[in-house]
VMD Tcl script that draws the C-alpha trace (Angstrom):
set ca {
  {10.84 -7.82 5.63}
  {12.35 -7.81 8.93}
  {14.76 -10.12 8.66}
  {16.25 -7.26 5.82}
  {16.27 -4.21 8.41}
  {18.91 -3.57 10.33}
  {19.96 -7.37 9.18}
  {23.10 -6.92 11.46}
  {23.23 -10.69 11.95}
  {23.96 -11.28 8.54}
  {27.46 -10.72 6.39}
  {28.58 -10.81 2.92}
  {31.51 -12.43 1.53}
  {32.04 -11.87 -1.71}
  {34.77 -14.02 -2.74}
  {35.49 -12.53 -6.28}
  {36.12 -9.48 -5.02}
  {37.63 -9.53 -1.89}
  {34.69 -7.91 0.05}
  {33.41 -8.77 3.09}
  {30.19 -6.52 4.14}
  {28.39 -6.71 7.78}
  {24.78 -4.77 7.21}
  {24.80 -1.74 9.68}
  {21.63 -0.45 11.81}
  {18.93 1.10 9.69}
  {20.26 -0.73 6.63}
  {17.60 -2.15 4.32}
  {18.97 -5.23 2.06}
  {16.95 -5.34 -0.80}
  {17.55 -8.66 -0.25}
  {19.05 -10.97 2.78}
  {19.98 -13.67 0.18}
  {23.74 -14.20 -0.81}
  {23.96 -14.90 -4.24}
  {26.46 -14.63 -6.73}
  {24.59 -13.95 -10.32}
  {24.46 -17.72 -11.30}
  {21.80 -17.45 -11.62}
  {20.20 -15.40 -9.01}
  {20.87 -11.73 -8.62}
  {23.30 -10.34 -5.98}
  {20.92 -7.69 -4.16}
  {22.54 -7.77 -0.78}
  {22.48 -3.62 -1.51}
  {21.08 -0.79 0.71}
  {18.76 0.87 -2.70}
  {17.77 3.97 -1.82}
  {14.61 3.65 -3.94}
  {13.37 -0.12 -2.04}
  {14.57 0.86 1.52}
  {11.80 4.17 1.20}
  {9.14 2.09 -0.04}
  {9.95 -0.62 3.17}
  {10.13 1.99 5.52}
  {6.58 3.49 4.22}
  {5.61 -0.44 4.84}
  {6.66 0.03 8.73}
  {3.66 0.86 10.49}
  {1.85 -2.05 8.18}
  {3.84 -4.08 10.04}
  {3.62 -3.00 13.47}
  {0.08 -3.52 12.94}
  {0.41 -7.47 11.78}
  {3.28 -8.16 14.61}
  {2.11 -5.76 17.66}
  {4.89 -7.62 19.60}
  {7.88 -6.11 17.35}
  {6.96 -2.27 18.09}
  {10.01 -1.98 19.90}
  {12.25 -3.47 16.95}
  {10.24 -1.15 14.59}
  {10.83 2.07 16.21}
  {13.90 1.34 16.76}
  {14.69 0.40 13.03}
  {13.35 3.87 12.36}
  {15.77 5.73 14.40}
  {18.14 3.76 12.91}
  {16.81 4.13 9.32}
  {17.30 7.83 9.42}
  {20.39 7.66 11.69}
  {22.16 5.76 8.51}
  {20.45 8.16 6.06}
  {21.99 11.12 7.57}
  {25.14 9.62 7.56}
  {25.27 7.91 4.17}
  {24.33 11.55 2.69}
  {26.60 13.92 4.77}
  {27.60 16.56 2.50}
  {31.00 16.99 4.50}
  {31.41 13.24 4.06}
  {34.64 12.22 1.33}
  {34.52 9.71 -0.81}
  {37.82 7.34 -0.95}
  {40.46 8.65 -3.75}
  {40.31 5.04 -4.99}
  {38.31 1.84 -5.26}
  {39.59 -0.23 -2.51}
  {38.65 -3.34 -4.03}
  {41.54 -2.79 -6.93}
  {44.02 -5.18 -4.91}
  {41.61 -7.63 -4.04}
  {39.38 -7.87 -7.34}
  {39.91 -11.48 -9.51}
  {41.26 -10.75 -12.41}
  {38.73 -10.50 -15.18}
  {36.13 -8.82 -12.12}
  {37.81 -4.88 -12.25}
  {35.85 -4.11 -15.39}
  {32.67 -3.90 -12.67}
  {34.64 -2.01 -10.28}
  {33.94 1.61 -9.86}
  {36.18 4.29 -11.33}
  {38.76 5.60 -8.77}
  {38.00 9.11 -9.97}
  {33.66 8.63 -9.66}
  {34.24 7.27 -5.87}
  {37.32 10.23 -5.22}
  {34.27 12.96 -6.63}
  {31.66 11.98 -3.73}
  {30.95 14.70 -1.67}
  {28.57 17.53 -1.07}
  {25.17 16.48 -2.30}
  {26.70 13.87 -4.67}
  {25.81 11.09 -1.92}
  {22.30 11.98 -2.49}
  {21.86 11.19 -6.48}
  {23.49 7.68 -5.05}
  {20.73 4.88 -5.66}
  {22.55 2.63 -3.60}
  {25.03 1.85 -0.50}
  {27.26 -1.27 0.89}
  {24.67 -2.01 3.63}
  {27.64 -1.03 5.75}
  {27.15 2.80 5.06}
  {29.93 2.79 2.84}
  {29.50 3.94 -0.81}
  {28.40 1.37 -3.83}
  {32.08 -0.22 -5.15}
  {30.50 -1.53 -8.03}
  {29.55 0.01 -11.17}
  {26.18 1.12 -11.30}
  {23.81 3.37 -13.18}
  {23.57 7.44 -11.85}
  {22.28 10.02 -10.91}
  {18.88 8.97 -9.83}
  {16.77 11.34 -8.14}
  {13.78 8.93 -6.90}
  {15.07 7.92 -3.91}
  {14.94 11.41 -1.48}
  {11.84 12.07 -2.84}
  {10.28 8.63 -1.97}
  {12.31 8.62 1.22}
  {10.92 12.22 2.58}
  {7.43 11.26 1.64}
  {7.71 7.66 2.95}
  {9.23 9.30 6.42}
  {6.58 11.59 6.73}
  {3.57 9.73 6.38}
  {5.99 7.46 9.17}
  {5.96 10.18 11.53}
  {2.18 10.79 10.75}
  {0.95 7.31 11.60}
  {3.90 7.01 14.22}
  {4.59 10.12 15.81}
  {6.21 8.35 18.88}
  {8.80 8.18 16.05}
  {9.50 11.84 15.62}
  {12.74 13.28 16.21}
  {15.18 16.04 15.52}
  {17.50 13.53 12.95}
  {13.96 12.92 11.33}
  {13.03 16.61 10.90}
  {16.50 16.99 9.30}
  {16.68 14.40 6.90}
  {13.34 15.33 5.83}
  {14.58 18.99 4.90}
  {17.78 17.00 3.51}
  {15.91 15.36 1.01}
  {13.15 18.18 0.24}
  {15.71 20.53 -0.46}
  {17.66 17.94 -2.77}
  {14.63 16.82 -4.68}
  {14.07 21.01 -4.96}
  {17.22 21.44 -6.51}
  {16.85 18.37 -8.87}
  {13.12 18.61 -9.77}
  {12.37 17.90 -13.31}
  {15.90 17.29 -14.93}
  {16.40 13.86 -16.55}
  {17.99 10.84 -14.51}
  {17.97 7.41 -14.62}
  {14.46 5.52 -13.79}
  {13.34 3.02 -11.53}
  {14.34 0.01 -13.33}
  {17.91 0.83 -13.63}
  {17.69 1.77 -17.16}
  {19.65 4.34 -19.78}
  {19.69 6.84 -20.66}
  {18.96 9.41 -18.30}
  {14.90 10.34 -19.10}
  {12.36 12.26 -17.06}
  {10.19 9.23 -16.26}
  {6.63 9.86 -14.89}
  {7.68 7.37 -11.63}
  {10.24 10.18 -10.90}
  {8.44 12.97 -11.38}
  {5.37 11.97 -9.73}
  {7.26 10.90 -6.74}
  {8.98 14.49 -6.69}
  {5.51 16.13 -7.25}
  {4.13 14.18 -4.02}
  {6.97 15.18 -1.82}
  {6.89 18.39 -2.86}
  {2.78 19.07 -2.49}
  {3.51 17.23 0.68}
  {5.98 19.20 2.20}
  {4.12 22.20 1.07}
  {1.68 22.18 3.57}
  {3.48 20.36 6.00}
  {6.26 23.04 6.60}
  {4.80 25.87 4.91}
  {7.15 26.59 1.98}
  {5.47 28.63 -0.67}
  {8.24 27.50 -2.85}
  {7.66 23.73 -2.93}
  {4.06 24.10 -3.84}
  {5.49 26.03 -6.47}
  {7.65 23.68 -7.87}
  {5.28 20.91 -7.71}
  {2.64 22.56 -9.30}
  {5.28 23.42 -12.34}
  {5.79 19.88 -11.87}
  {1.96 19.19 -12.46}
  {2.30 21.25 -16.03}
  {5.45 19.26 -16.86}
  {3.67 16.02 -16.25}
  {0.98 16.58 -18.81}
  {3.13 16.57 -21.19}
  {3.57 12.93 -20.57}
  {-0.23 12.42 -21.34}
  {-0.86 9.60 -24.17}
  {-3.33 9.92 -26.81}
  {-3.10 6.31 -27.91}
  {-3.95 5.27 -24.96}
  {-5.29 7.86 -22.56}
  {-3.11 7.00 -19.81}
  {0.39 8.39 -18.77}
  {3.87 7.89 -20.76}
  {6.79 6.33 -19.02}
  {8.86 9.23 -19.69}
  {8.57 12.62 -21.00}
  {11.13 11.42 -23.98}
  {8.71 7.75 -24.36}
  {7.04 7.55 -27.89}
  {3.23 7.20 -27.91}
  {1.92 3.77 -26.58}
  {5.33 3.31 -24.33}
  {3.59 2.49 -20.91}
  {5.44 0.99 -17.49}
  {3.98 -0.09 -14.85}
  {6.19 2.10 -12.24}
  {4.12 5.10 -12.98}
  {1.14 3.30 -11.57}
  {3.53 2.07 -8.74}
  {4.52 5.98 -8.46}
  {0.69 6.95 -8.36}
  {-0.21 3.97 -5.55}
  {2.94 5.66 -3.26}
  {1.65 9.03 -3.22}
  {-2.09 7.97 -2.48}
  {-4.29 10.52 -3.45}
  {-7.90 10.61 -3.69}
  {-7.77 13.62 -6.17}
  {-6.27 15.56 -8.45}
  {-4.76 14.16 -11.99}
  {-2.31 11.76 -9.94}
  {-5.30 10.10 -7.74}
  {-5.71 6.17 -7.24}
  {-8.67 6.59 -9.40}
  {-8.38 9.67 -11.83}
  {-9.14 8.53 -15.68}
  {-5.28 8.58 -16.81}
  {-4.62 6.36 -13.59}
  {-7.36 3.92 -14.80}
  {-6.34 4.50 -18.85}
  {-2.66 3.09 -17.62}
  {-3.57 0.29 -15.78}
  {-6.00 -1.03 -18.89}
  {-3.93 -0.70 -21.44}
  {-0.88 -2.51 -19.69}
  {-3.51 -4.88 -18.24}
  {-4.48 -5.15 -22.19}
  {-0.34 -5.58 -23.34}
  {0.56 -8.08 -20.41}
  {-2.43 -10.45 -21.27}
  {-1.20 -10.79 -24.95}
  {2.17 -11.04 -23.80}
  {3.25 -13.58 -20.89}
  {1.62 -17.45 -21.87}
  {0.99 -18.12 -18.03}
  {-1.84 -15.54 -18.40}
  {-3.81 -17.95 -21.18}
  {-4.71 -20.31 -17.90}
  {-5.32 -17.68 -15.04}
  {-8.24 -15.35 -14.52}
  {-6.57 -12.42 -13.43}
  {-3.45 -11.10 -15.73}
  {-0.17 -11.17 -14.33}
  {1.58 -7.48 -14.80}
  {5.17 -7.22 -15.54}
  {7.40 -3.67 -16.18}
  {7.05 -2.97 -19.48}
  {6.60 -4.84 -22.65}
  {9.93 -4.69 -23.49}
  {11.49 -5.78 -20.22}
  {14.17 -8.76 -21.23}
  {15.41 -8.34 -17.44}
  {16.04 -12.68 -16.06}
  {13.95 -12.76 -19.87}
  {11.02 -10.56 -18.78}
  {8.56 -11.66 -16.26}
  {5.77 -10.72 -14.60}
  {6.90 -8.89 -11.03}
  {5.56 -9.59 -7.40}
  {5.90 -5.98 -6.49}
  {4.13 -4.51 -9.90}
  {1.05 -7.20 -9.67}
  {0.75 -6.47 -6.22}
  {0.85 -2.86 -6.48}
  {-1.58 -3.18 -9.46}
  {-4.05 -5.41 -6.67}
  {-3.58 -2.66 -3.66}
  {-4.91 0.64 -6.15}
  {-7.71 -1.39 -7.07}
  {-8.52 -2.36 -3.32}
  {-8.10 1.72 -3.00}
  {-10.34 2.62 -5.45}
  {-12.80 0.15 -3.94}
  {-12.43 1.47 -0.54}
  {-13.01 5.22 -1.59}
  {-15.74 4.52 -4.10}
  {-17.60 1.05 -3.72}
  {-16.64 -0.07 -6.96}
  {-17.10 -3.73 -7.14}
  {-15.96 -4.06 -10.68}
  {-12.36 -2.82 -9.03}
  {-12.64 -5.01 -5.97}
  {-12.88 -8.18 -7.96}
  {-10.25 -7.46 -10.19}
  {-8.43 -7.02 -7.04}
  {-9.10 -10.10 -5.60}
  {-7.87 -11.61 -8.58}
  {-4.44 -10.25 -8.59}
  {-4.27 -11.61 -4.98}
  {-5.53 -15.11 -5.79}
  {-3.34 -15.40 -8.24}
  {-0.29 -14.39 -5.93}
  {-1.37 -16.72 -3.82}
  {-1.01 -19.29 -6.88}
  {2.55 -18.32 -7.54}
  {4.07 -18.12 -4.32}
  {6.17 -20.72 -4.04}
  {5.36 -21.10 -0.49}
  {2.25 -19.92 1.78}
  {4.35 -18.59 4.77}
  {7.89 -17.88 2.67}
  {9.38 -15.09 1.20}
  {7.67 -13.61 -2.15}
  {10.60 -13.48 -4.96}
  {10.77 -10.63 -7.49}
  {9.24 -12.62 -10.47}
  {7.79 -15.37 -11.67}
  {8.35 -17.20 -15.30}
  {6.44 -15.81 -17.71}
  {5.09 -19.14 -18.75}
  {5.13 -21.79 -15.25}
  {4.65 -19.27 -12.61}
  {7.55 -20.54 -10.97}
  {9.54 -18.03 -9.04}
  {12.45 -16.66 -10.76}
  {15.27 -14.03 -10.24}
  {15.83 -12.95 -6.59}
  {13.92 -15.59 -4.20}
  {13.77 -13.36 -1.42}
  {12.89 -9.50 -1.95}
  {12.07 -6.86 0.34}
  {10.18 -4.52 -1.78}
  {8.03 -7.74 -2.54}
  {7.55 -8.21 1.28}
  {6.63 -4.80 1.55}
  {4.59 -4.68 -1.49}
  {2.03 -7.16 -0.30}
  {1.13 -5.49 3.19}
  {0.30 -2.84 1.47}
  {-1.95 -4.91 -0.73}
  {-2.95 -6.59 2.37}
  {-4.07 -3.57 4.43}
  {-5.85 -2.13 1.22}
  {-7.52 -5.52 1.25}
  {-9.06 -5.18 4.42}
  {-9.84 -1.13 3.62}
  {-12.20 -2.08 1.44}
  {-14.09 -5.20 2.55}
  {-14.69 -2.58 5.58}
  {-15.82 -0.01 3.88}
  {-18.10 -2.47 1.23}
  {-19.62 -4.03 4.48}
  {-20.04 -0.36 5.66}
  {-21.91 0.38 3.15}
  {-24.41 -2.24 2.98}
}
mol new
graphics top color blue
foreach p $ca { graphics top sphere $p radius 0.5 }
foreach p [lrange $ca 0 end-1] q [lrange $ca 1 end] { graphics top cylinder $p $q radius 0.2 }
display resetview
């Protein structure tokens, strides 16, 4: 995960395009790996959506690495420092792609529009999902708006400042209210989800992460308004309930039985011990069984292991659909959770499971964690090398360790 954050010893060539990019300060690469799509994804991006959910990882860190505090803190005054710059409303964008000259021919159909990049301004730069880890804008074609990203990157920040608040500051106060105020102003409408899908859709990830930020922020700097919103937000959400299954849709536009794993990813990010969104609340649970239930009939590698491996959604033909690091993970930490708050051992073994078998599939035992692995071998697959995965299993580890505590606690 480090080696990603303010990776400014790192560049970017990429040859068919005539781009060379040198990751600024408080950049997150989804990815340090260059790669060129053949057959490994090019992720050496700043997303929006990963960099929140490695910043909320920070103080994980600190914690297994005492000895890179200073790097840390630092990295967080840079994090916001390019956050505040990325999405200055007075910022322009360019009146034209300035990769048209250098693009191969054949490689301009991926480029950007001249007249999407010459319409950034205002608070266009925040329904970007995604930056040159430079701080300039995203050249390449890309799906938008997405609306995810503030509202995991206020609530991620804050719960920073809570467990760090040598880390407070002005610049973090106002990006903050930046994002607050955006994810106001966008709350509810339809955008495009997690996974980089279309159409635009109100998915329950999105909305749940807005509904977080919003509750959070409530209390925090004593808006009447927020709460407001996020308990319309609460209302809007139900509709998303599914009878099939008793768990949550992955949009307010799904059809019945249409589940994705990102809501539970959604639910694990905002934390909650109660209320309809909580780690353990019955529609949380409902979710998680009945994907647990369509990933075991789906992926063959889940015929020889004991826990099931989770992938996206049934559907997913992403690198041919595979089971995810981050999702399985993520699946493993709410289940350490709901050990940790309630003694469940039913949920604590299931956890364990999930972690043994990342443990099986990592291709190595002090390496990066990859974004997937094959559906059938468990070998890794896609990106070889990504962040959110990184970040994705301290949290599992740190829930881990929350709940063997508390179990021995309680004996």
């Amino acid at each position: 995960m480090r080696n990603a954050c303010s990776a400014t010893h790192l560049s970017r060539h990429r040859p068919g395009f005539g781009w060379v990019v040198r990751p600024a300060p408080g950049s997150v690469l989804a990815s340090p790996r260059v790669a060129e799509w053949n057959p490994e994804p090019d992720y050496f991006h700043h997303w929006v959506r990963d960099a929140a959910i490695v910043l909320k990882a920070v103080p994980l860190a600190i914690e297994a690495d005492p000895a890179a505090r200073g790097f840390w803190l630092q990295f967080i005054a840079d994090f916001v420092n390019f956050a505040l710059t990325t999405t200055d409303p007075n910022r322009k964008g360019p009146a034209s792609n300035p990769l048209n000259l250098s693009a191969r021919p054949g490689l301009q159909q991926y480029l950007r529009p001249d007249a999407e990049l010459a319409a950034l301004t205002g608070a266009a730069w925040l329904e970007e999902p995604r930056f040159a880890p430079d701080g300039g804008p995203d050249l390449e074609r890309w799906s938008r708006p997405q609306d995810d990203g503030p509202a995991l990157r206020a609530s991620a920040l804050m719960a920073v400042l809570d467990a760090l608040p040598e880390a407070a500051s002005p610049q973090a106060e106002a990006l903050i209210a930046r994002d607050i105020d955006h994810t106001l102003r966008t709350v509810g409408r339809a955008s495009i989800g997690p996974w980089e899908e279309e159409p635009p859709r109100r998915t329950t990830f999105t909305l749940i992460a807005q509904w977080d930020t919003l509750s959070r922020a409530a209390g925090r700097l004593q808006r009447r308004e927020l709460q407001d919103a996020a308990d319309r937000l609460t209302e809007l959400i139900q509709t998303a309930a599914d009878t099939t299954t008793g768990g949550w849709r992955e949009s307010l536009e799904a059809p019945e039985g249409r589940l994705d794993s990102s809501t539970c990813l959604a639910i694990l990010h905002a934390g909650r011990s109660d209320g309809p969104f909580a780690l353990n609340a019955p529609r949380t649970r409902a979710t998680m069984a009945a994907l647990e239930a369509q990933f075991d009939g789906l992926y063959p590698i889940n015929r020889t292991t004991t826990a099931t491996a989770i992938g996206r959604w049934t559907e997913d033909a992403y690198f041919d659909g595979n089971p995810w690091f981050p999702t399985t993970l993520g699946f493993a930490s709410i289940c350490y959770l709901i050990a940790a708050e309630t003694g469940d051992m039913q949920a604590l073994e299931k956890a364990e499971g999930w972690m043994a078998l990342i443990e099986h599939v990592a291709p190595h035992p002090e390496g990066p964690l990859p974004e997937q692995f094959d559906r059938s071998t468990g070998a890794p697959t896609s990106c070889l090398d990504l962040t959110w995965s990184a970040a994705a299993f301290l949290e599992a580890a740190d829930a881990r360790d929350r709940a063997l505590q508390a179990m021995a606690g309680a004996r």
